[in-house]
C-alpha positions in Angstrom: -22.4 -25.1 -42.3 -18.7 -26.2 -42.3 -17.4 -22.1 -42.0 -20.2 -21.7 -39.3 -18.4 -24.4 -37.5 -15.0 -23.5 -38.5 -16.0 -19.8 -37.0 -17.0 -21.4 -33.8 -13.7 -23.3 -33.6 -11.6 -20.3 -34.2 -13.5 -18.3 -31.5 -13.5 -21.2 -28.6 -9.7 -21.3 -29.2 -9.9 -17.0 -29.0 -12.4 -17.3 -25.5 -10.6 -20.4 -24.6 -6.6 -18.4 -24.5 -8.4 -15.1 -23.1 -9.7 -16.8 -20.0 -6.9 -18.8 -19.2 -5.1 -15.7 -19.2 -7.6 -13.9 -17.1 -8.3 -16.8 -15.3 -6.4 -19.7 -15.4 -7.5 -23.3 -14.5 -7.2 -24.5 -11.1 -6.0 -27.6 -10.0 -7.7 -30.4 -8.6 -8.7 -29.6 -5.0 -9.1 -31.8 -1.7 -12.4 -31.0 0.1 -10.2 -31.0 3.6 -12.2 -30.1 7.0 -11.2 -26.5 7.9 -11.4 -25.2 11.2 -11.3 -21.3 11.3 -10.0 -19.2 14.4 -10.6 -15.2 13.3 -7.5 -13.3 15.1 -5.0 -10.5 14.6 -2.2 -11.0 12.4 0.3 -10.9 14.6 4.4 -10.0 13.5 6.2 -13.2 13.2 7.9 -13.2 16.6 4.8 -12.9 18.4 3.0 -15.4 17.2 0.3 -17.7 18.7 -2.9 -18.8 17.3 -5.0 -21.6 19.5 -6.0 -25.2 18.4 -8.1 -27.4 19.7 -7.2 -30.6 21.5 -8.9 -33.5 21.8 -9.8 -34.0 25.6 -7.9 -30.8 26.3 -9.2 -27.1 27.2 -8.3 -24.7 24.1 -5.0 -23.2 25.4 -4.9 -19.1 25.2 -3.1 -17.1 22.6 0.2 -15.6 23.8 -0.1 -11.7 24.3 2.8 -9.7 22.5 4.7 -8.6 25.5 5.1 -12.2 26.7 5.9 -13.6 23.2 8.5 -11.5 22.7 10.5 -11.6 26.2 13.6 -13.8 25.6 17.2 -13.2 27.6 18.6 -12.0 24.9 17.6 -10.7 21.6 20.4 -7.9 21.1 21.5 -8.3 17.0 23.3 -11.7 16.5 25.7 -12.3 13.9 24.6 -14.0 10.5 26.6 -17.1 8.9 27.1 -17.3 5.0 26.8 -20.2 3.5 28.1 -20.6 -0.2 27.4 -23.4 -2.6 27.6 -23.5 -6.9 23.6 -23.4 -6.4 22.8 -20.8 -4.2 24.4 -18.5 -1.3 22.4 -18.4 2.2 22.2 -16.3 5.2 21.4 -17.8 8.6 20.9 -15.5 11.6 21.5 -15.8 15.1 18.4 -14.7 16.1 15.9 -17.4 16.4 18.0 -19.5 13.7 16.6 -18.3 10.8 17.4 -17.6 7.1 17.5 -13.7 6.2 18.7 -14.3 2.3 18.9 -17.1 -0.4 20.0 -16.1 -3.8 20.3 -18.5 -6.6 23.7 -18.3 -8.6 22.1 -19.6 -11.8 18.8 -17.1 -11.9 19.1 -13.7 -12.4 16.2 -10.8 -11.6 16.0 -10.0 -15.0 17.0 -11.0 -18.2 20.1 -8.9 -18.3 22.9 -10.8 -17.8 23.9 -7.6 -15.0 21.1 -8.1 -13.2 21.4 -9.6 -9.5 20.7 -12.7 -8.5 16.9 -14.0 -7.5 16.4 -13.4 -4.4 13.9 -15.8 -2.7 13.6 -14.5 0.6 11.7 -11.1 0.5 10.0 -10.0 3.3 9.3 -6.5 4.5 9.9 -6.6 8.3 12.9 -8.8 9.9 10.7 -10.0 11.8 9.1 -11.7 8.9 12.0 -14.1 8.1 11.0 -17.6 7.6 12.2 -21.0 9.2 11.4 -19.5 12.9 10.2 -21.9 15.3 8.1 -21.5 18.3 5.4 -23.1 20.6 2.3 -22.7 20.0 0.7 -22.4 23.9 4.0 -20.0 24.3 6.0 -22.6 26.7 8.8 -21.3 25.8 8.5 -17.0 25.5 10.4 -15.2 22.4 11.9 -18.1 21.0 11.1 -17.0 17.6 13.6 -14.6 18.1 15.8 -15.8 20.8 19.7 -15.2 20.2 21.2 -18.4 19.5 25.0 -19.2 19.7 26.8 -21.3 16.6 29.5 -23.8 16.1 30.8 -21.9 12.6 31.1 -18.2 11.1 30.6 -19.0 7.5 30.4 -22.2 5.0 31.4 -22.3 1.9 31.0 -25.4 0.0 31.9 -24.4 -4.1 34.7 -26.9 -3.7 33.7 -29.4 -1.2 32.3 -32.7 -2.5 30.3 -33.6 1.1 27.8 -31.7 2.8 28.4 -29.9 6.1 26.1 -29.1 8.6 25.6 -25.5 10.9 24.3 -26.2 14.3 22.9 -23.2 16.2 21.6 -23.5 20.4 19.7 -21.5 22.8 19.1 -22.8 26.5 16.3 -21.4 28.6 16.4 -19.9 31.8 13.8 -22.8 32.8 16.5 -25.6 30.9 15.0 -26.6 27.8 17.5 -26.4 25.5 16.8 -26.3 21.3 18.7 -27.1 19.2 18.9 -25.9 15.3 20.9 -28.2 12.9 21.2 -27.1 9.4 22.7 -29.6 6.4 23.9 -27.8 3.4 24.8 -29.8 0.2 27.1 -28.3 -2.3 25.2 -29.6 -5.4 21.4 -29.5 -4.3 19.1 -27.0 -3.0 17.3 -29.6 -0.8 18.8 -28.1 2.9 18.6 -30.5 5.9 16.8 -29.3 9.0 16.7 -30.5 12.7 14.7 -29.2 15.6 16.4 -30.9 18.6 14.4 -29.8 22.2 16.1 -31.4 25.3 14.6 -30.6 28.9 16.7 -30.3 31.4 14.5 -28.7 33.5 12.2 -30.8 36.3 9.2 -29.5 34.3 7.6 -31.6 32.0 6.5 -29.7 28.7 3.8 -29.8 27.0 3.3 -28.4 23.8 2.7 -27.9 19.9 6.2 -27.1 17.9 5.2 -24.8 15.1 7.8 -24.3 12.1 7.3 -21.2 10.0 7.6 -19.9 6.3 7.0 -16.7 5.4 7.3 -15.0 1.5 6.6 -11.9 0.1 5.8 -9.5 -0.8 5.9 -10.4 -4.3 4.5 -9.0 -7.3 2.8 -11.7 -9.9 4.6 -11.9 -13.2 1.2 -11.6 -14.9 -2.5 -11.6 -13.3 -3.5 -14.6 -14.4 0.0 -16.2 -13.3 -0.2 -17.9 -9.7 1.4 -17.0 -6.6 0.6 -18.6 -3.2 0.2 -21.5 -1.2 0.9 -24.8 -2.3 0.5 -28.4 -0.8 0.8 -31.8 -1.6 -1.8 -33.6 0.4 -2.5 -37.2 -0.3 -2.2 -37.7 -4.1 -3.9 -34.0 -4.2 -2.4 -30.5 -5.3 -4.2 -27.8 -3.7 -3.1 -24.3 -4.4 -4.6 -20.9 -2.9 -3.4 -17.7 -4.4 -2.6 -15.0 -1.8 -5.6 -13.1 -2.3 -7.8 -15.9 -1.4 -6.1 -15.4 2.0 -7.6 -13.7 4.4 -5.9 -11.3 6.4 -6.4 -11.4 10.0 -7.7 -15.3 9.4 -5.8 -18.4 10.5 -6.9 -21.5 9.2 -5.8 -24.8 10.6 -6.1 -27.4 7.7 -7.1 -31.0 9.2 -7.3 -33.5 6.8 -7.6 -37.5 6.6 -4.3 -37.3 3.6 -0.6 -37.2 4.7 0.9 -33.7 4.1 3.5 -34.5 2.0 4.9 -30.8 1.1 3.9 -27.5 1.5 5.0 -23.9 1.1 5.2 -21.3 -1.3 5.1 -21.2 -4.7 4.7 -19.1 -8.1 5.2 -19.6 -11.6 9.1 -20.3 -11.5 10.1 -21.2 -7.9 9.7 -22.7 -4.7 9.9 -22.6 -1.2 8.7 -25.3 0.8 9.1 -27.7 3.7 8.6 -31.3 3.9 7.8 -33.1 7.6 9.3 -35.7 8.5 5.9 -36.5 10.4 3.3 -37.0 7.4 0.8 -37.8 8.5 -0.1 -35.3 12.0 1.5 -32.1 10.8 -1.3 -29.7 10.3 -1.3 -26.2 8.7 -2.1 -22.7 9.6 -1.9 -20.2 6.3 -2.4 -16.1 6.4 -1.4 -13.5 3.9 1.4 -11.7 5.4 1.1 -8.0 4.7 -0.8 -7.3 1.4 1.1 -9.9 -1.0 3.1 -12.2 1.5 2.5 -15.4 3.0 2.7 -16.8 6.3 2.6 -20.7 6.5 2.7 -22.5 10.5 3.5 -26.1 10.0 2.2 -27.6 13.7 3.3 -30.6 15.0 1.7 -32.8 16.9 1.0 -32.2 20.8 4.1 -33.4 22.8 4.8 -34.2 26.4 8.2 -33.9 27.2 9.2 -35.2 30.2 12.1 -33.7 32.7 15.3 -35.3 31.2 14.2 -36.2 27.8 14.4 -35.5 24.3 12.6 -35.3 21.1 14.0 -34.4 17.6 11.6 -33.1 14.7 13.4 -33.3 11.0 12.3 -31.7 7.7 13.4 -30.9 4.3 13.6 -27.7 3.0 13.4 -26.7 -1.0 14.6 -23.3 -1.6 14.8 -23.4 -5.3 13.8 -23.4 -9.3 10.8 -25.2 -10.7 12.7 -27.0 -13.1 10.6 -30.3 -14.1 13.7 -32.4 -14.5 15.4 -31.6 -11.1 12.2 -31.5 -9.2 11.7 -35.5 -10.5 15.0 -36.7 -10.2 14.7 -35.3 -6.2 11.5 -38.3 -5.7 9.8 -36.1 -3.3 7.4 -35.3 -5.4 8.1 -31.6 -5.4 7.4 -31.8 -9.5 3.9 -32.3 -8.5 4.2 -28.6 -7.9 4.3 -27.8 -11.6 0.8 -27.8 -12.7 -0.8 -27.2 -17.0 -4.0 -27.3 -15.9 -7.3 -29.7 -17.3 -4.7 -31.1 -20.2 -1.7 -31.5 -17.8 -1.9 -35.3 -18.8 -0.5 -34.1 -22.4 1.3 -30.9 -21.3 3.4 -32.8 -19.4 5.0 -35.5 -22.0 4.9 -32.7 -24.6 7.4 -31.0 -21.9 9.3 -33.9 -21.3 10.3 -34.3 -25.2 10.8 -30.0 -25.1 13.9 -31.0 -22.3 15.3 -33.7 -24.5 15.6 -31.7 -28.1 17.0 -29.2 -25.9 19.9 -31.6 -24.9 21.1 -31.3 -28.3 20.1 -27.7 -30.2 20.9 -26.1 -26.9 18.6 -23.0 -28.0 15.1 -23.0 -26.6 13.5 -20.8 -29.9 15.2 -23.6 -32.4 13.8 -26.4 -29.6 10.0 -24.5 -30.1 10.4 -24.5 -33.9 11.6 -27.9 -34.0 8.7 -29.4 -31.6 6.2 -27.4 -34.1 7.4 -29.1 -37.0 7.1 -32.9 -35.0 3.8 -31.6 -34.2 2.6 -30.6 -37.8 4.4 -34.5 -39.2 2.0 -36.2 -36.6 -1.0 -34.5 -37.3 -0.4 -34.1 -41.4 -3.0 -36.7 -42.1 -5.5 -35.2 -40.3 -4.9 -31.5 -41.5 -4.3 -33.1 -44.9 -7.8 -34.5 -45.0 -9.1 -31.4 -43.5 -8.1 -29.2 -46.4 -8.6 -31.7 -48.9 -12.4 -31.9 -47.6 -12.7 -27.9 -47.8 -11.4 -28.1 -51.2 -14.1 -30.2 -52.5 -16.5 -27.9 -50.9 -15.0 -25.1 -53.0 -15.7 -26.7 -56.0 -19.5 -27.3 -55.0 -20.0 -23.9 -53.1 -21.8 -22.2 -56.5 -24.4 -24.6 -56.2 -24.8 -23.9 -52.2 -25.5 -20.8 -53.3 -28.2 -21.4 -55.2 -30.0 -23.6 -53.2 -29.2 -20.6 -50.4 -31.4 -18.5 -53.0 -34.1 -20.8 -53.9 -34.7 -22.2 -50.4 -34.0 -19.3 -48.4 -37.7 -18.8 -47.1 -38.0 -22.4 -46.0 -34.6 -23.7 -44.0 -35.8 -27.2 -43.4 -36.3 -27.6 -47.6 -32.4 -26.2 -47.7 -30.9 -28.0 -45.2 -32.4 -31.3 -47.0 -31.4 -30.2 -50.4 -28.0 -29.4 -48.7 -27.5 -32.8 -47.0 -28.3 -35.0 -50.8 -26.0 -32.2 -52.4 -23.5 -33.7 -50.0 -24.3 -37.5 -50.0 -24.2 -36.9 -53.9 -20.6 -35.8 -53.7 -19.8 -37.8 -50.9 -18.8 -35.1 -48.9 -18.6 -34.7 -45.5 -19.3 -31.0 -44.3 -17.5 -32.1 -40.8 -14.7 -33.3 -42.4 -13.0 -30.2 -42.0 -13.7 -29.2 -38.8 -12.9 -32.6 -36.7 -9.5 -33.0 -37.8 -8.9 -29.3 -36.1 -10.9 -30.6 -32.8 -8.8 -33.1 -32.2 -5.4 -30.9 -32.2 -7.0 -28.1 -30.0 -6.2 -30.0 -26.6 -2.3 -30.4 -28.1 -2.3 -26.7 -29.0 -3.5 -25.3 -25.9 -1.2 -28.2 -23.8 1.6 -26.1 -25.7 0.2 -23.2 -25.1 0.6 -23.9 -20.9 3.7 -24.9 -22.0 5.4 -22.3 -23.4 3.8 -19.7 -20.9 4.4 -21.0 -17.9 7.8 -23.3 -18.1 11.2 -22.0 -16.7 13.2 -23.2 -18.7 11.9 -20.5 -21.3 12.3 -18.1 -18.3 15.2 -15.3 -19.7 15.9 -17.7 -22.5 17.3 -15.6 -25.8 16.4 -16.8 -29.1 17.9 -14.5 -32.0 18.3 -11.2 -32.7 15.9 -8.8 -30.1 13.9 -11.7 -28.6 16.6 -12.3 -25.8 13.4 -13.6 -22.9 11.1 -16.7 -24.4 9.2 -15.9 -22.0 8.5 -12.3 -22.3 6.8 -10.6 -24.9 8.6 -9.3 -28.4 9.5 -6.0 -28.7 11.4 -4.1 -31.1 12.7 -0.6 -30.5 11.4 0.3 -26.9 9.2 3.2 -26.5 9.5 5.3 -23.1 5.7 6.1 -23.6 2.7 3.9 -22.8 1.3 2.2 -25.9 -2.8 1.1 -25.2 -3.3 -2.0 -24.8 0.1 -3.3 -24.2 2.5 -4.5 -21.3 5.4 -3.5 -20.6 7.8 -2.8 -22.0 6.3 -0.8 -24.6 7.7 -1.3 -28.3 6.9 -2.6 -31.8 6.1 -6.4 -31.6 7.2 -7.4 -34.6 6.8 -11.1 -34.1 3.5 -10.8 -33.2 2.9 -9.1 -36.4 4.2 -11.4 -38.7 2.1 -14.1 -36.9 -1.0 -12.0 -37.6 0.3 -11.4 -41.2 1.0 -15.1 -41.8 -2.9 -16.2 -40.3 -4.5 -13.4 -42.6 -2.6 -14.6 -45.8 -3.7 -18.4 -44.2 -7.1 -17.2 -44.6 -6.6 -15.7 -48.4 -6.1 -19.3 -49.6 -8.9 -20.8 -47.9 -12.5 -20.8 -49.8 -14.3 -17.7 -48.4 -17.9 -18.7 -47.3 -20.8 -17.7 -49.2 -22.6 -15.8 -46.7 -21.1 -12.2 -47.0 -21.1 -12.0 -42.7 -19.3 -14.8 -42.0 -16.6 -13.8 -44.6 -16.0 -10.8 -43.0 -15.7 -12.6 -39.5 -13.2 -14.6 -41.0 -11.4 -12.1 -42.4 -11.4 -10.3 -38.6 -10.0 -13.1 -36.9 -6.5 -12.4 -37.7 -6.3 -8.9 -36.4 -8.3 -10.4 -33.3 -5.5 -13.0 -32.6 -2.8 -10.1 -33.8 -4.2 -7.9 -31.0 -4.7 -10.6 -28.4 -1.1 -11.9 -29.0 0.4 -8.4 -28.6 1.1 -9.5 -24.9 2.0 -12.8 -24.9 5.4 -14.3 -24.5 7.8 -14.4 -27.6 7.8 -18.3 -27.5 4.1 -19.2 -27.8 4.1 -16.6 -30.7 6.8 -17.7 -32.3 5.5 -21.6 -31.9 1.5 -20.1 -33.7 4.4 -17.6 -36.6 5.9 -21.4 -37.5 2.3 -23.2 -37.7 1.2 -20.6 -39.7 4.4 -20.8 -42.0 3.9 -24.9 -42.1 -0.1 -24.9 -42.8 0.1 -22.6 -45.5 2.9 -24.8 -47.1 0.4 -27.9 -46.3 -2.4 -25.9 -48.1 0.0 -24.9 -51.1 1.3 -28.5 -51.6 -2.7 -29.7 -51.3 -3.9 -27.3 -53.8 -1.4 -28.7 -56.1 -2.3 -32.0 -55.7 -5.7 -31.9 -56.1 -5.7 -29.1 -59.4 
């Protein structure tokens, strides 16, 4: 009975790893109103997508030729601007940023490898932080040649921020305005939308504020990649190809939107309003794996000889948890374990403190193991010391197999004195590993999906944490494995240290489920073979410490 539940055990945890990888959990989602308008995807400097006022007539979509008229859209000049974080590109045309690369994250894991860029888009017409109106009041501002106040920033040695400030007037006299803070040690950038009229025209419109990303190619399928928002006390995330092409939706909701972007496994790229509470959103997939993200503001009626000012905050950075809370914007919301977050997340927390002091993520993993194992010794102490004593009384569970095996109900009576006899309990070793499966598979988000593990080296080959081992590349495809193709000798020694686990442990006395146990560490060798170098090295050092439990048990209890 006990193996029969141990078996089940081992194979939830096997179905339970496997779909998460496949799958993944999603987080917990807002049931928001949606309100769909079916259009063409238009480039980004012809944009225009209707919404419905209240009281108002539903004003028509701009037609390409109109959105993109503007006095002058001849190639404008772009300004650097350098920080110890990051180094960004703003353009004259239409104001917008055409490259951010962060100075601390490389492509790759070799230390030659550029920087990451964040702003990838196919078209230039596709670069984010554009801003237009939405009933086209103001044709080909998207795009419209602004002038500047600077040529380039550069901030590496400056201790206070300094702000770009870019304008374009209209023929008609409204005037906008563009100002862009930079701070040399944040990558939180500043951004003001300032629209004067000087015209004898009142105005009456929707300001939209665009992001764009992509395309970008998912580190792993199961990984995420796409829209993220913080509405209300609610994390709702849509992966791009739950986007519709073609489809604009407008996302009205009761909760303040208090972030919203793009996101994937290790980064971000998101605006916050100023205006919570009013600002709605308009998401479409941008190409095949980009993203196009309208943040609309509220109607406004601007009167001849008036202003108004719209602010946000811009992230353009890492998904480091430590950073992202010490901002209190509650961008680490963005960092998501899934259904055992609530332990993921202090398990993290004391990952970034040992880390303070080793300074090497692979001693950090085996160090966190070992705390792990201390904590739950009782429990795995009593669980082997309850399969021992079954050991000693499996001979006669075999012969009451034998004499009762044409009438179960007889057996399983028979079996339950035998046990009440000996007081033993037959859960007693199974509940003990129940309660550490939501810690293992906490880690297990953990270690797969954190950045700091992201091009981490450890020792010897295993120079990414975050990638899987391999040994000796191959330029050949091997079945069954990931790139890059090569002898996972990690993963191996995992597999060999579960399998010599098993050796020690009483073998069941029905001949199947022997064998089954027996299979399961080639199943978890094979299933491993892909996974990244620190979550097999954190199962290797379990393995190493349980068979030293089970030794030190055995000894105890000859």
């Amino acid at each position: 009975m006990e193996k029969r539940v141990l078996i089940a055990f081992a194979l939830s945890i096997a179905v339970f790893v496997i779909w998460s990888y496949l799958f993944g959990p999603q987080p917990k989602q807002t049931t928001p109103t949606l309100t769909e308008t079916t259009q063409e995807t238009a480039p980004a400097s012809e944009k225009a997508a209707p919404v419905t006022r209240t009281g108002k007539s539903e004003p028509q979509a701009r037609t390409a030729t109109a959105a993109t008229q503007a006095h002058d859209v001849s190639p404008g000049k772009e300004i650097t601007v350098k920080t110890d974080l990051y180094t960004a590109k703003i353009s004259e045309n239409g104001g917008r940023l055409t490259s951010l690369t962060l100075n601390r994250y490389r492509t790759k894991a070799d230390p030659d490898s550029p920087p990451k860029e964040l702003v990838t888009v196919d078209s230039p017409g596709d670069y984010p932080l554009q801003t237009y109106f939405l009933s086209g009041s103001v044709p080909g501002l998207g795009n419209a040649r602004f002038s500047t106040d600077k040529e380039a920033i550069n901030l590496a040695a400056k201790a206070r921020p300094e702000r770009l400030t870019l304008t374009y007037k209209e023929e008609s006299g409204l005037e906008v305005t563009k100002v862009y803070t930079f701070h040399p040690d944040s990558y939180l950038i500043d951004l003001e939308v300032i629209l004067r009229n000087f015209s004898e025209q009142t105005i009456d419109d929707n300001l939209v504020l665009e992001l764009t990303s992509g395309p970008f190619k998912r580190k792993r399928r199961y990984s995420f990649a796409g829209l993220g928002m913080l509405l209300g006390d609610n994390l709702h995330e849509i992966k791009l190809d739950k986007l519709e092409k073609g489809m604009a939706k407008v996302q009205e909701t009761p909760y303040s939107l208090t972030w919203a972007g793009y996101e994937d496994q290790y980064f971000l790229a998101v605006a916050l309003p100023e205006n919570r509470d009013k600002t709605k959103v308009k998401a479409a997939r941008l190409g095949e794996t980009g993203l196009r993200l309208d943040l609309i503001n509220p109607p406004v009626i601007l009167a001849p000889h008036t202003e108004k000012t719209y602010r946000y905050t811009l992230y353009y950075g890492p998904k480091d948890y430590n950073l992202l809370k010490s901002l209190n914007n509650q961008l680490e919301r963005s960092i998501y374990f899934g259904w055992f977050d609530v332990l993921a997340k202090p398990i993290l927390v004391s990952m970034l403190w040992l880390h303070q002091y080793v300074k090497n993520y692979g001693v950090t993993i085996i160090i966190l193991t070992i705390i792990i194992k201390i904590i739950f010794w009782p429990l795995t102490h009593k669980s082997h010391k309850s399969m021992k004593e079954m050991q000693k009384i499996q001979p006669r569970i075999t012969k009451l197999r034998e004499k009762y095996k044409n009438d179960k109900q007889a057996m399983n009576r028979e079996m339950m004195q035998l046990y009440r006899t000996y007081k033993i309990n037959p859960m007693g070793g199974c509940l003990p590993i129940a309660i550490q499966i939501p810690v293992f598979i906490a880690l297990y988000r953990i270690l797969d999906y954190s950045l700091e593990l992201r091009h981490a080296p450890f020792w010897l080959w295993i120079q990414d944490l975050s990638a899987p081992d391999r040994l000796f590349e191959f330029a050949f495809k091997v079945p069954f494995m990931q790139e890059p193709y090569g002898i996972p000798i990690l993963t191996v020694l995992m597999g060999a240290t579960m399998f010599l686990q098993q050796k020690m442990q009483p073998m069941p006395g029905d001949p199947t489920q022997a064998k089954m146990m027996m299979f399961m560490p080639l199943f978890f060798t094979f299933i491993f073979i892909n996974f990244p170098s620190g979550l097999v090295l954190y199962w290797l050092v379990n393995n190493i410490l349980t068979i030293g439990q089970q030794v030190f048990t055995n000894k105890i209890s000859s």
